[in-house]
C-alpha positions as CSV (number, residue, x, y, z in Angstrom):
1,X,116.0,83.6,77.3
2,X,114.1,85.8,79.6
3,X,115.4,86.0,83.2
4,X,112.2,84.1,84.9
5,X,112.9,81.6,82.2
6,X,116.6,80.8,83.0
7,X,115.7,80.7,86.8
8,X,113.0,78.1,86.6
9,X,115.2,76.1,84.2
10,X,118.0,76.6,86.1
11,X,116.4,75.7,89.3
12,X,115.1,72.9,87.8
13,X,118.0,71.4,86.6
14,X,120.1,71.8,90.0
15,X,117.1,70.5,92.0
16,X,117.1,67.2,89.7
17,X,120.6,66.9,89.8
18,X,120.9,67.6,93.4
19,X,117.8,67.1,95.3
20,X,118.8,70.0,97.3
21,X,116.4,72.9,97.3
22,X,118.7,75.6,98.8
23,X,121.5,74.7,96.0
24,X,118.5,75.3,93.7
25,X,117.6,79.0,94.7
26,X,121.6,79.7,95.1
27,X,121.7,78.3,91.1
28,X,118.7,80.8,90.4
29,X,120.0,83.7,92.1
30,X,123.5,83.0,89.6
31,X,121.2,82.6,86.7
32,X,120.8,86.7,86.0
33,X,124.2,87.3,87.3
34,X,125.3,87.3,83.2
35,X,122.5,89.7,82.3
36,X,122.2,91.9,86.0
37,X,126.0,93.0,85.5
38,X,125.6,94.2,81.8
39,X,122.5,96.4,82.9
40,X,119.4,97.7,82.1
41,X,118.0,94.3,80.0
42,X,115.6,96.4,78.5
43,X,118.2,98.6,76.5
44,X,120.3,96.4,74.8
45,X,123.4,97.0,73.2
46,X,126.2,95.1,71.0
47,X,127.9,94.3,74.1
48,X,125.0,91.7,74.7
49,X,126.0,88.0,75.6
50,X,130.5,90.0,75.8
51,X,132.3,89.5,78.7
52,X,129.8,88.9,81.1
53,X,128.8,86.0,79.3
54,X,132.0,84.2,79.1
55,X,132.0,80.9,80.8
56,X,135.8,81.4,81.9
57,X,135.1,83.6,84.7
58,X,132.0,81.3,86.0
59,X,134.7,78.3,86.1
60,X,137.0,80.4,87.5
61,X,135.0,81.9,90.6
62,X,133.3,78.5,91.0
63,X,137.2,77.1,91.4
64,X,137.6,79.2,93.9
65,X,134.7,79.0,95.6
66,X,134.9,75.0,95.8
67,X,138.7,75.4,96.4
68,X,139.0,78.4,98.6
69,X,140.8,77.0,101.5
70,X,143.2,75.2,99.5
71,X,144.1,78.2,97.0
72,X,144.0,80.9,99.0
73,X,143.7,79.8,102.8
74,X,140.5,80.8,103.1
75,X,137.8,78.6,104.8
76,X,134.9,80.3,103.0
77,X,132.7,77.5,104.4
78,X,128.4,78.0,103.3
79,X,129.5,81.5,101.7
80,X,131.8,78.7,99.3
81,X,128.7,76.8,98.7
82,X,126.7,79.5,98.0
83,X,129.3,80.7,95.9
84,X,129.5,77.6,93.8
85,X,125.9,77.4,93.5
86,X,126.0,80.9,92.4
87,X,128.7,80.1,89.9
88,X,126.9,77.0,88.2
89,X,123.7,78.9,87.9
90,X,125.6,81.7,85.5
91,X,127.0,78.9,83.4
92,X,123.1,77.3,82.8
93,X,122.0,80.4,81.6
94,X,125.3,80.7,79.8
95,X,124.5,77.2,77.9
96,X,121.0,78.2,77.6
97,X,121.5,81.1,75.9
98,X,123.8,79.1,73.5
99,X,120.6,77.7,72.2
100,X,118.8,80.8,71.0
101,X,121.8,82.6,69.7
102,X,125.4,83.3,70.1
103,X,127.8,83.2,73.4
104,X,131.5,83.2,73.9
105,X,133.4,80.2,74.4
106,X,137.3,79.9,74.7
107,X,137.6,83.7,74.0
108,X,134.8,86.9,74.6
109,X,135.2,87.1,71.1
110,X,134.4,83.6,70.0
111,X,131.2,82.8,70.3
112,X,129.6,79.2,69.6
113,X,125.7,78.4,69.7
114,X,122.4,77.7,67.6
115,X,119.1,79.8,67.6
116,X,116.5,77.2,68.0
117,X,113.6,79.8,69.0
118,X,113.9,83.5,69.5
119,X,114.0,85.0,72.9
120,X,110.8,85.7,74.2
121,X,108.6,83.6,71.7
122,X,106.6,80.5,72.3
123,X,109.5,78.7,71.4
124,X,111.3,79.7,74.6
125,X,108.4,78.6,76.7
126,X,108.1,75.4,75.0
127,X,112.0,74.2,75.3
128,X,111.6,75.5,79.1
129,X,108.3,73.3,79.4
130,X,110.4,70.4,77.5
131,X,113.5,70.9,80.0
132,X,111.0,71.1,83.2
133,X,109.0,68.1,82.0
134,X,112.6,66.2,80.7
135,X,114.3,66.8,84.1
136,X,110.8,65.5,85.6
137,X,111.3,62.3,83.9
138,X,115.1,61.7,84.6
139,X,113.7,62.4,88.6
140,X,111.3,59.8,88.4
141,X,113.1,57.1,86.2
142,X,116.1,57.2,89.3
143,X,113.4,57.0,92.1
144,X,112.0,54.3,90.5
């Protein structure tokens, strides 16, 4: 997915989830961190959806982010929320990437996923339209 895709998805989904709009910007600002730390997004290379897109590392910050204090004595306090946010933003864009081609799972080499549209292509804006609208739907179904 393009990046302005995976942060309106994202911040969709964490808004619907949570109702909180600054958890939803925090999710955003995560949802390039998998791209932003590979580089330049316009040269791509093999290395494309490697380490940077392994979920393990997300889980792991987000741990410690949520669990700070307790692991390592550190009160990290809003910076821990922020953190977390951050943290469950890169795995979206992790999962959504699993749906229009490869990404690593238990391993950086084993990579799992589907290509249901090609990046860039109607396709993407139409399963981000579906996702908006979907996330939409499960908001109004549990207001009532």
């Amino acid at each position: 997915m393009k990046w302005l895709t995976h942060e309106v998805v994202t911040g969709v989904i964490v808004y619907t989830v949570t109702d909180d709009m600054l958890a939803a910007v925090y999710s955003m600002a995560g949802a390039i961190i998998p791209d932003k730390v590979e580089g330049n997004p316009f040269r791509r290379n093999l290395t494309h959806r490697g380490w940077s897109h392994w979920p393990m590392l997300y889980l792991l910050a987000g741990g410690l982010f949520c669990r700070g204090e307790e692991y390592l004595g550190i009160n990290l306090g809003t910076l821990g929320e922020i953190g977390a946010y951050m943290a469950l933003g890169a795995l979206l864009h992790i999962a959504e990437d699993a749906l229009c081609g490869k990404v690593p799972f238990f391993t950086p080499d084993q990579k799992i996923g589907v290509k249901l549209f090609k990046v860039g292509s109607v396709g993407e804006y139409l399963a981000a339209l579906l996702l908006v609208v979907g996330c939409y739907g499960i908001k109004k179904v549990l207001m009532g």
